[in-house]
Structure formats: structure tokens, C-alpha cells
C-alpha positions as CSV (number, residue, x, y, z in Angstrom):
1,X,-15.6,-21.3,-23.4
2,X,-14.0,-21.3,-26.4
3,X,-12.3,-24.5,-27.8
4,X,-8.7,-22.1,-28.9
5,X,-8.3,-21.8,-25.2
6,X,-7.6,-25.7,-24.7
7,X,-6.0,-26.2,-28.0
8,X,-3.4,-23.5,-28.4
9,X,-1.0,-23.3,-25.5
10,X,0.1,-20.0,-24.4
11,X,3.1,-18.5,-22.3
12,X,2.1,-15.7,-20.4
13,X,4.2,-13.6,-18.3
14,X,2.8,-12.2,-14.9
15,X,5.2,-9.4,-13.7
16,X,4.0,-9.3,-10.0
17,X,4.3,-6.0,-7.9
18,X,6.6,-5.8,-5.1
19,X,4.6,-4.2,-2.4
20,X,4.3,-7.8,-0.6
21,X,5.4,-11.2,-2.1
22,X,2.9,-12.9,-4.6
23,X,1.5,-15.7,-2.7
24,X,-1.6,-17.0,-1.1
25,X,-1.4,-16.3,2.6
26,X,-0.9,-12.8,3.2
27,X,-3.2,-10.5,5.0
28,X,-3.7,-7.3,3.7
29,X,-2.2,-8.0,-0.4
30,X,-5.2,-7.7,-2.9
31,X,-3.3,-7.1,-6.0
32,X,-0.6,-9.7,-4.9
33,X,-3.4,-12.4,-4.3
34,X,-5.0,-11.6,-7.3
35,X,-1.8,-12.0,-9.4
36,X,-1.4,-15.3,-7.8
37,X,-4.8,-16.6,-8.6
38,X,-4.2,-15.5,-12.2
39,X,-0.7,-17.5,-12.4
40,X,-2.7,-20.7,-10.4
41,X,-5.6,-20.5,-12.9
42,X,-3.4,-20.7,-16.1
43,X,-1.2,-23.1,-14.6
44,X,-4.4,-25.2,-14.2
45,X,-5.5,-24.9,-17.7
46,X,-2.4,-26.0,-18.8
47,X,-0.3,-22.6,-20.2
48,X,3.0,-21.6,-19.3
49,X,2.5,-19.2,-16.8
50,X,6.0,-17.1,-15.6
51,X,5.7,-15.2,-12.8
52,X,8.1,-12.6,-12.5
53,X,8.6,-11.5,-8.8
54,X,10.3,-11.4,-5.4
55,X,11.9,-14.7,-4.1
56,X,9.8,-14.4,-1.4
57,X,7.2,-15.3,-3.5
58,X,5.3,-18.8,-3.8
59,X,3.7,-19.4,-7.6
60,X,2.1,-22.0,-9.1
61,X,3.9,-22.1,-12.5
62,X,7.6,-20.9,-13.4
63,X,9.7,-18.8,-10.8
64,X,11.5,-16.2,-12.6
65,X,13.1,-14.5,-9.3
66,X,14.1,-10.6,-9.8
67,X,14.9,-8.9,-6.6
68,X,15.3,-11.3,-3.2
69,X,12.9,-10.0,-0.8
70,X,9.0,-7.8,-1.5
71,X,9.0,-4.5,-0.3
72,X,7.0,-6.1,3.0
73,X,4.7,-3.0,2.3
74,X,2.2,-1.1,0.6
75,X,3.0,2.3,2.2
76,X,6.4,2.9,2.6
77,X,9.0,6.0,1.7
78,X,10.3,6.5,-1.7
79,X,13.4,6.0,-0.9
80,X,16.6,5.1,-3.2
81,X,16.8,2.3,-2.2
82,X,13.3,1.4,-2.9
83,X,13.4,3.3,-6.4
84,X,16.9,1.0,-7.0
85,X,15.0,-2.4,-6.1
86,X,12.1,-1.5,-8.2
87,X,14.2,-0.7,-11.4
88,X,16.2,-3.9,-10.8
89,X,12.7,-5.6,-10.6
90,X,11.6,-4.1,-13.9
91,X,14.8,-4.5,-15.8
92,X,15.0,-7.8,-14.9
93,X,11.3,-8.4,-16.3
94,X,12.3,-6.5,-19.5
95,X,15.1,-8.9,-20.2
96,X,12.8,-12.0,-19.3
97,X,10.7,-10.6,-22.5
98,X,13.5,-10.6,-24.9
99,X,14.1,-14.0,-24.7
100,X,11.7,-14.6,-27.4
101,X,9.7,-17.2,-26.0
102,X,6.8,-14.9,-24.5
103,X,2.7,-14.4,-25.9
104,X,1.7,-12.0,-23.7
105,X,2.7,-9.2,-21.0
106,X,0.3,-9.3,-17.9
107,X,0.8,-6.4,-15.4
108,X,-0.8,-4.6,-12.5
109,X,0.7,-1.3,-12.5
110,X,0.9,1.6,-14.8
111,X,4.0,3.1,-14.1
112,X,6.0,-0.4,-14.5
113,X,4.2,-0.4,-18.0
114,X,5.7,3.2,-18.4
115,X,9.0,1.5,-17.5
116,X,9.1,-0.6,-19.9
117,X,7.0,0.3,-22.8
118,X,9.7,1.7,-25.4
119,X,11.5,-1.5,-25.6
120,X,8.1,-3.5,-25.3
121,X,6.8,-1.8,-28.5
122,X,10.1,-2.6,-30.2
123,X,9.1,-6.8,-30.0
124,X,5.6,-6.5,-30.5
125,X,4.8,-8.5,-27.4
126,X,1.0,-7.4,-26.5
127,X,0.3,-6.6,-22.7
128,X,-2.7,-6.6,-20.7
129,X,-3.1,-4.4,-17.9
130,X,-5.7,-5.1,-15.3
131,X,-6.6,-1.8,-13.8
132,X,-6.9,-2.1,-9.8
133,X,-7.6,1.4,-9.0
134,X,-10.2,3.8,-10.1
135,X,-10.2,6.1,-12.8
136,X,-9.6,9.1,-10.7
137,X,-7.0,7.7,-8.8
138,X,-4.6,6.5,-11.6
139,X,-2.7,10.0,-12.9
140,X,-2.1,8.6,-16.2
141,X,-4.6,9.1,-18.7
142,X,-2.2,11.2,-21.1
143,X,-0.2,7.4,-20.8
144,X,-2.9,5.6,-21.7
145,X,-4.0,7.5,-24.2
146,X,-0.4,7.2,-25.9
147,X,-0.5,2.9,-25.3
148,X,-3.4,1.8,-25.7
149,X,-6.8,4.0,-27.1
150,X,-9.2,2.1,-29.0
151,X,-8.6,4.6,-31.8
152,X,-4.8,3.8,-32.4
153,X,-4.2,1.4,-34.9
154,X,-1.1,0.2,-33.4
155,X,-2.3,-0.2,-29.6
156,X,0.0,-2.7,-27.3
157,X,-2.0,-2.3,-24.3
158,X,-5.0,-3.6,-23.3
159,X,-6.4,-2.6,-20.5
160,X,-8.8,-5.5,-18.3
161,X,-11.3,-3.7,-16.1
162,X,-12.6,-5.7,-12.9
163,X,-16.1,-4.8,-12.7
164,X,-18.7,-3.0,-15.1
165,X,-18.8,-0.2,-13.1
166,X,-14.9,0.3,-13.4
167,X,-15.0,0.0,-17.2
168,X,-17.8,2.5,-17.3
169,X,-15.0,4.9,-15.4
170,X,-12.4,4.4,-17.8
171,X,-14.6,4.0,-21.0
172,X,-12.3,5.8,-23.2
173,X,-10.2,2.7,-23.1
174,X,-11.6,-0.2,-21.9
175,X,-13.3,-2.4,-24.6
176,X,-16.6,-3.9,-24.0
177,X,-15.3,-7.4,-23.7
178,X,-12.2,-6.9,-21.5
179,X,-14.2,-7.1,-18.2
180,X,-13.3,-10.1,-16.4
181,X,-13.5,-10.2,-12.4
182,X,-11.5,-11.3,-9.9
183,X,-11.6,-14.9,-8.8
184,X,-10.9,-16.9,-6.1
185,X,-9.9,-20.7,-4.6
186,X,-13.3,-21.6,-3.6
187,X,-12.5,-24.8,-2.3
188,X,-10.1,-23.4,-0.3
189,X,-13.2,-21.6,2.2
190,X,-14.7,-23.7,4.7
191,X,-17.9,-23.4,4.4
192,X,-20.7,-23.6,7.2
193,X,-23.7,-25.9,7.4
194,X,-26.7,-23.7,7.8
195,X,-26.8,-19.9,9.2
196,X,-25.2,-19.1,12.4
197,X,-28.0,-17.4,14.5
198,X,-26.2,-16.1,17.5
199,X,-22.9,-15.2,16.1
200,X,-21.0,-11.9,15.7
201,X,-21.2,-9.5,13.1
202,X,-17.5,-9.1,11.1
203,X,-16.0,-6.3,8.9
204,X,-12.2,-6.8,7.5
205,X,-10.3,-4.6,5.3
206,X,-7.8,-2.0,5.8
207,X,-8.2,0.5,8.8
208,X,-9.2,3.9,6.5
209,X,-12.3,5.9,6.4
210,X,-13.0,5.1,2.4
211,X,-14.0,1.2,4.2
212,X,-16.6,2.7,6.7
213,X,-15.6,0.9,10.2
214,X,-17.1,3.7,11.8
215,X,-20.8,3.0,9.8
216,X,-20.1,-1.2,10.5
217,X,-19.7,0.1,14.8
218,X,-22.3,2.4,14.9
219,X,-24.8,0.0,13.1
220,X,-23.5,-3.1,15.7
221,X,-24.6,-0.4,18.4
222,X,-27.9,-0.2,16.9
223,X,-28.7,-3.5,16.8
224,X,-27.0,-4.4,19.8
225,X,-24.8,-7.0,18.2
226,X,-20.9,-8.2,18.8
227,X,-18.5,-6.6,16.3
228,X,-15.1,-8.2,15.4
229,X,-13.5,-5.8,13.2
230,X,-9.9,-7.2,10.8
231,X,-7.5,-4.8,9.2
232,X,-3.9,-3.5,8.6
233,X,-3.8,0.1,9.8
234,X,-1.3,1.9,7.1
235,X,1.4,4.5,7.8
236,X,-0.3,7.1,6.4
237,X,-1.3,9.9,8.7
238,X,-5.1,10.0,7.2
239,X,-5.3,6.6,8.3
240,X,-3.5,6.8,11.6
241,X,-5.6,9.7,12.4
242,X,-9.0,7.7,11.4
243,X,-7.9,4.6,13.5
244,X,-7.6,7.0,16.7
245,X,-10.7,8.5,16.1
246,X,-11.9,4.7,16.0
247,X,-10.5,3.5,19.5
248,X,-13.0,5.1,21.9
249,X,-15.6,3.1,20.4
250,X,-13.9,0.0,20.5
251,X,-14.2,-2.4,23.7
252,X,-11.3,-4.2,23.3
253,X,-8.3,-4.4,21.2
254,X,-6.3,-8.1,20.9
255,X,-4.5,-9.5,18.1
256,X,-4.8,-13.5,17.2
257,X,-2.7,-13.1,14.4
258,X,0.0,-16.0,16.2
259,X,-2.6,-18.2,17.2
260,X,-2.6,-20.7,15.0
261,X,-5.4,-21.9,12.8
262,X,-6.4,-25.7,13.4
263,X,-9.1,-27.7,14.5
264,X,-9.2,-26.3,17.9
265,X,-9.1,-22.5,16.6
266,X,-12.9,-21.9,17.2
267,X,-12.9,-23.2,20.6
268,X,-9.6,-21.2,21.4
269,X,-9.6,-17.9,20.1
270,X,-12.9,-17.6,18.3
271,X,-15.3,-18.7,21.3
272,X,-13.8,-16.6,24.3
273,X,-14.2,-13.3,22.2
274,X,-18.1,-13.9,21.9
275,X,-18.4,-14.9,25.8
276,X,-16.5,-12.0,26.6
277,X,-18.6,-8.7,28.2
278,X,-17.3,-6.3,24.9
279,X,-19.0,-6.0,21.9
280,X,-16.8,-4.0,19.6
281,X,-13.7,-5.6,19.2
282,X,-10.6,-5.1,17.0
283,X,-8.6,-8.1,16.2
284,X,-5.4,-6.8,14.5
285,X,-4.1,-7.6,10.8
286,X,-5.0,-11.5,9.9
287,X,-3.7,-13.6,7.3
288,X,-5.6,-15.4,4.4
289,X,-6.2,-18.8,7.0
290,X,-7.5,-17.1,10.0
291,X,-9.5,-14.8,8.2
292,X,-11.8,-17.7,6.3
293,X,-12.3,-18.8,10.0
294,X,-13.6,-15.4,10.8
295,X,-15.6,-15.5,8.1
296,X,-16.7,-19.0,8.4
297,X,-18.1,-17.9,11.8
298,X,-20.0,-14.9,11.4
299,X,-23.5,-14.2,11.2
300,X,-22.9,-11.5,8.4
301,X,-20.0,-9.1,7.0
302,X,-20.7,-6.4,6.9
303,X,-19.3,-3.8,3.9
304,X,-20.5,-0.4,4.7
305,X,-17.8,1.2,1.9
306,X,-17.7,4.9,1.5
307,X,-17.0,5.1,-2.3
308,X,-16.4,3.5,-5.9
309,X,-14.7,0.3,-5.1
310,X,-14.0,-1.0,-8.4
311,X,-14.4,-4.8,-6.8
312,X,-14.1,-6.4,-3.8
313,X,-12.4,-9.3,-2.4
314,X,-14.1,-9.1,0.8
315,X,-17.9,-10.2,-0.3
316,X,-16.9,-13.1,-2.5
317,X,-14.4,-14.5,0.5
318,X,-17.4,-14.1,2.7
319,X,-20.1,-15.9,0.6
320,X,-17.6,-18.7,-0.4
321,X,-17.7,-19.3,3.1
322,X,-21.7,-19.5,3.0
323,X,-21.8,-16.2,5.4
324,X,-24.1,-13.5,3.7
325,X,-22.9,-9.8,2.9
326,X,-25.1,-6.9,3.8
327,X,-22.7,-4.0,1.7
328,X,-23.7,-0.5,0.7
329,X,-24.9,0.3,-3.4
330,X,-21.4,2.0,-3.8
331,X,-18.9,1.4,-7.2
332,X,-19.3,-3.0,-8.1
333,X,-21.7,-3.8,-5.1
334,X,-24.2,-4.8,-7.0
335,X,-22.0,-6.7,-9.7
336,X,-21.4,-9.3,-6.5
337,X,-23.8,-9.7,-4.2
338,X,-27.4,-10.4,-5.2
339,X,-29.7,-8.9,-3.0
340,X,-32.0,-10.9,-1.1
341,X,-29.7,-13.7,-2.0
342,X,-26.5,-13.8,-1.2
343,X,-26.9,-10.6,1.5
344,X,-28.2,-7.2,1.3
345,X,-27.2,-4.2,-1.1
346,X,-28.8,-1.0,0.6
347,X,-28.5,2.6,0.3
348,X,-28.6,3.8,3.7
349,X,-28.1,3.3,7.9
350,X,-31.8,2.3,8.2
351,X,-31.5,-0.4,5.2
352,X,-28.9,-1.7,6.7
353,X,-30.7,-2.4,10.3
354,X,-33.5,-3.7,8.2
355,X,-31.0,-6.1,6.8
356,X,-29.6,-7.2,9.9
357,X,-33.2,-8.7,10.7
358,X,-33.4,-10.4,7.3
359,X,-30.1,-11.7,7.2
360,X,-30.9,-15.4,9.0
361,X,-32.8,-16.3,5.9
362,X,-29.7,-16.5,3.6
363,X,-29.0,-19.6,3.1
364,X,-25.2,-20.7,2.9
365,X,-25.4,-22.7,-0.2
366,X,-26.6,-20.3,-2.2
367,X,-23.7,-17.5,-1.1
368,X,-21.3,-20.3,-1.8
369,X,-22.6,-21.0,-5.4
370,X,-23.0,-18.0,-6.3
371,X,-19.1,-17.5,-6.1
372,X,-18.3,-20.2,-7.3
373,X,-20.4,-20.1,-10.6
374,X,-19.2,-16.1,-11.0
375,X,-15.8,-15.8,-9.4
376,X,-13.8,-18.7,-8.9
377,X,-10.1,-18.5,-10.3
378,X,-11.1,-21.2,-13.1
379,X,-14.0,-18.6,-14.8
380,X,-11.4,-15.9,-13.8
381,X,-8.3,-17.7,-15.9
382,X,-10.7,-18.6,-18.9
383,X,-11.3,-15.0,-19.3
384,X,-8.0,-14.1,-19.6
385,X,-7.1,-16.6,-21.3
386,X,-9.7,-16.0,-24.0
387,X,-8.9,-11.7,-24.2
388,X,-4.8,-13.3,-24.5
389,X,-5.9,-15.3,-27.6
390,X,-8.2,-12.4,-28.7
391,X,-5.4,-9.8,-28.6
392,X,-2.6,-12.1,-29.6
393,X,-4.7,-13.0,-33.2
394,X,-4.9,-9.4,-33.8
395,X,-1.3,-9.0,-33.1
396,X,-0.2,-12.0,-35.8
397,X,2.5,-12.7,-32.7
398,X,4.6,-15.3,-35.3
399,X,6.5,-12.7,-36.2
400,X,7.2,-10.6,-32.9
401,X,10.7,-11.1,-32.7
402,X,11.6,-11.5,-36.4
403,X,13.4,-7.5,-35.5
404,X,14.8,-8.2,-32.2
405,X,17.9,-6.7,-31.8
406,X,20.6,-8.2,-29.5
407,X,20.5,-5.0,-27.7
408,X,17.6,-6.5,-26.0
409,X,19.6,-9.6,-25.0
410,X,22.0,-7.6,-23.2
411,X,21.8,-8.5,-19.3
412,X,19.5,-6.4,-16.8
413,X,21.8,-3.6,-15.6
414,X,22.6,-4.0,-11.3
415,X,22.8,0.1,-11.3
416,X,19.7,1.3,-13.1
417,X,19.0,4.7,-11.9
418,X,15.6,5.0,-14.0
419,X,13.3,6.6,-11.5
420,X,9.6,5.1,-12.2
């Protein structure tokens, strides 16, 4: 690492997203989780980190509180009042900027850079996006091109891809070193001892066709081995319509999601679920501590994805937890798990079967070190924090607010009707 990163002190502000709060024990809140692992990690290397969010929220450096409560959801109607808590949000975050204390801009979401951009430019604070979804998916690449393409002079934006394979999708604006992936609290996994022989096989991740629960049952069926199977099913009628299509293959349906998760969890809601008669079993939506247990537990996870997943959270929490991944070669896969290794990257049903057989001879240690030397929130923070120093040097940020207008001081407006 670079020796700027512990000498020069830097104030970053995270402007969190307000589909769920930004904190560590959610269940289904990948962006939120990461954002919190990014404010933990730069809190831990010792810069200012502000996290602009809900009050729901739990961070590790400053609170800066815009709107009370989170949305509570990452599908919900866009209604006024939604569109009226999200401008509040982003005003709020815009007049956080103009105080004139602020390095850098670190946000999630494309249109809230749309949002506030204008003004942005005006003080010359740099941001860094970190782009979440795939290139296909975003619907702004006529924005991008306007904030931040390589071949503009003047470029605010920076965008952070998650994976290799992401930055390969979007490599009109991604530079070659602003790849940096997601990290995690390692220590914060249990981790188990040596391979668990006789367990079940687990999949987690939200209830939709694109995650392939229908590939994890019908390869449990093959090899004739228990199935617990984690996720939020989301109101959208694609989803609702592939969970149906799910239920006649699944044995049993029970959620442990109140049970609470203590020294006794294995025995009491772990243990009569594998002595029980059904194989394929749906557990519900599980939060951050019952799921390492899951994990913890399981012979392997399985991550049968059916397309580009720019990264995923899934096979790092698994091997942090020593429990192998056998995932198919679809979007970062490879980027994550090394095969024969950690688990199993394979291209088709029969692969996977084969992998099943081979997965005893994984050993826990390595899965665990493997995250922990790749994707832990400290590697995850010192890449960030080096592309922040990188883009703030360019930027000669001394004299950012030498034009500020007192305009910008004015207080965030309770009755924005700026529809993002």
C-alpha cells in the first residue's frame, strides 16, 4: 500500500441509499452492507468518514442523519411520497457538501449523482461512483458519458467497477485501475473446523429466476442431498410468479428468522431440519447473524446463477465461513472462487454433480484465507482509499471552494419537488 494513504488524512462522504438502512445486520441489503463496510474500513484506517443516511442507520464514523426512517424496501411504488423522501435525502446530502470541509463524494446510485451533479461541478468536489449493476441494466450511458469519460478533460466522476468482468462491460468508462472488490468483516464469520461430511447443501439470495434456485433443487434431487434454501421473495410479479413455480418442489416451508442466534442455535433450529423426512426446504428471509450460521453449517453453497453477476456477496460469506462454493462460470465467478480450492466453478448440470463428489476435499482454511487475503473490508478500504488520493491529486482539491457561492450554504429545502 501506498505510504499517502496513512499520512494524508481524508474526509470522505458516503451518501448511502435508502432502500434499507446502512447497517450490518440486514438480510437481503447488498448495496447497504457494502456501503457500510466501506464507511467501517476508512473509519479503521483512520479518515473521516460521513455517512449520509437514514436514522435508522448504524455507521461506524460520523452520522449525518437526512430523512428518519429507510425506505424498508428494495421494491416498492414510486410514489410521492417516496419521490419527496428521496429528494429530501439528496438535498440534504447536497448541502452536507457545501460546507467545505469534504475530499471526496462516494455514491451508489446514478440517478442521485444525476441529482446532484450541477451544483457538485460548481465546487469541484470529485465523486466516485461504485457501479452495482451491470452495464445493460443501468439506462444511463448518455449520463455517464456527460460526467465522467476518460476523454473529457474535466471529468468529476469516477466510476469504481467491482469485478474485472464488470469493467470489461462498462469499458468506455471505467479505468484500468479503478477495480476494487467488495470486502467483508471476516472475523465476524465463524468458521468451522474441518469439512462437514453429512451436512445439507445451502443456496441464499433473493427468490428470482436470474439466482437459479430451481438448478440448486433439481441438482439436490440428483444427488439425493438436503436443501435449505434463504431468500427475500420481492414484490415484483416476475418474482412472485417464479417462487410459485418453485413451491411444488419444495418439502417444507418454515421461517427461523425469530429464532434467535446463540450458542444453542445449531441444536435448536439447525439440527431438527436435517433429522426431519424433507429434503428441500425453504427457510424464509434471514438476517446477516443467522445466515453465517447457515453457512457455517453446510457442506457446500451452492451458486448456480443464471447470468453476469458483476460480484457476489454470497461466495466470499460462504468461504469466510470455511464452507466451499460450487457456483456456475457466469459474470465474476471466477474472480472469487478458485477452483479446486475454495469450491468448484463449472459450466454445466453434470459439473456440478461431479463437484458435489469432490467437494469434501476442500479444506476450510484455505476458503477462509482466501477471503481474507482478497476481500476483507481492510484490502477493500485501502483501495479506495488509494483511487480517493489518486483522483483528489489530479483534482488540486486546495482550491475547491475558493468559488463557493453562499447560494450553496442556503438550507436543504423541506418541499423539493425534483423528481429523480
Amino acid at each position: 500500500m501506498t505510504t499517502n494513504i496513512r499520512q494524508r488524512r481524508l474526509t470522505v462522504l458516503n451518501v448511502g441509499t435508502l432502500n434499507q438502512p446502512i447497517r450490518p445486520d440486514l438480510g437481503y441489503a447488498p448495496i447497504e452492507t457494502i456501503i457500510y463496510n466501506i464507511d467501517k474500513g476508512l473509519h479503521c484506517l483512520g479518515h473521516r468518514s460521513i455517512v449520509a443516511c437514514s436514522g435508522d442507520s448504524i455507521v461506524a464514523g460520523e452520522h449525518y442523519v437526512t430523512v428518519d426512517q429507510s425506505i424498508g424496501d428494495y421494491w416498492s411504488d414510486n410514489t410521492r411520497k417516496r419521490r419527496q423522501t428521496m429528494n429530501m435525502h439528496l438535498s440534504r446530502v447536497l448541502y452536507r457538501a457545501t460546507i467545505g470541509d469534504i475530499d471526496v463524494i462516494h455514491m451508489h446510485d446514478a440517478k442521485a449523482i444525476e441529482f446532484i451533479y450541477d451544483s457538485v461541478f460548481n465546487m469541484h468536489i470529485p465523486i466516485v461512483m461504485t457501479l452495482h449493476v451491470s452495464a445493460e441494466d443501468s439506462l444511463l450511458e448518455g449520463a455517464y458519458q456527460r460526467w465522467c469519460s476518460p476523454s473529457l478533460s474535466s471529468s468529476l466522476v469516477y466510476c469504481a467497477a467491482i469485478s474485472e468482468y464488470q469493467k470489461r462491460q462498462y469499458n468506455y468508462l471505467v479505468d484500468a485501475e479503478n477495480v476494487v472488490y467488495h470486502g467483508i468483516d471476516v472475523e465476524g464469520y465463524p468458521v468451522k473446523e474441518e469439512p462437514d461430511k453429512g451436512s445439507y447443501l445451502f443456496t441464499i439470495g433473493r427468490i428470482t429466476r436470474d439466482k437459479g434456485q430451481d438448478k440448486a433443487i433439481e441438482l439436490a434431487k440428483k444427488v439425493g442431498s438436503k436443501l435449505i434454501i434463504a431468500g427475500c421473495v420481492q414484490n415484483k410479479p416476475a418474482d412472485r410468479e417464479y417462487f410459485a413455480s418453485l413451491k411444488n418442489s419444495v418439502d417444507l416451508l418454515v421461517h427461523v428468522d425469530r429464532c434467535p442466534v446463540d450458542n444453542d442455535y445449531y441444536e435448536r433450529t439447525i439440527r431438527p431440519l436435517l433429522h426431519s423426512d424433507k429434503q428441500i426446504i425453504y427457510i424464509g428471509e434471514i438476517n446477516s447473524e443467522h445466515k453465517k450460521q447457515w453457512y457455517r453449517h453446510a457442506r457446500a453453497t451452492l451458486f448456480p446463477i443464471q447470468w453476469g453477476e458483476p460480484f457476489g456477496l454470497v461466495p466470499i460469506e460462504s468461504m469466510a465461513c470455511g464452507t466451499p462454493v460450487i457456483a456456475f462460470n457466469r459474470g465474476a465467478v471466477p474472480e472469487i472462487i478458485v477452483s479446486g480450492k475454495t469450491g468448484f466453478v463449472v459450466d454445466s448440470m453434470d459439473a456440478m454433480i461431479k463437484a458435489v463428489g469432490l467437494i469434501d476435499s476442500v479444506g476450510p482454511d484455505e476458503c477462509r484465507r482466501h477471503v481474507q487475503d482478497h476481500f476483507s473490508i481492510k484490502s477493500m478500504a485501502y483501495k479506495y482509499s488509494e483511487l480517493y488520493h489518486k483522483i483528489i491529486d489530479s483534482h488540486k482539491t486546495s482550491e475547491r471552494c475558493s468559488g463557493l457561492s453562499l447560494d450553496y450554504r442556503s438550507k436543504p429545502n423541506n418541499h423539493v419537488t425534483i423528481t429523480i
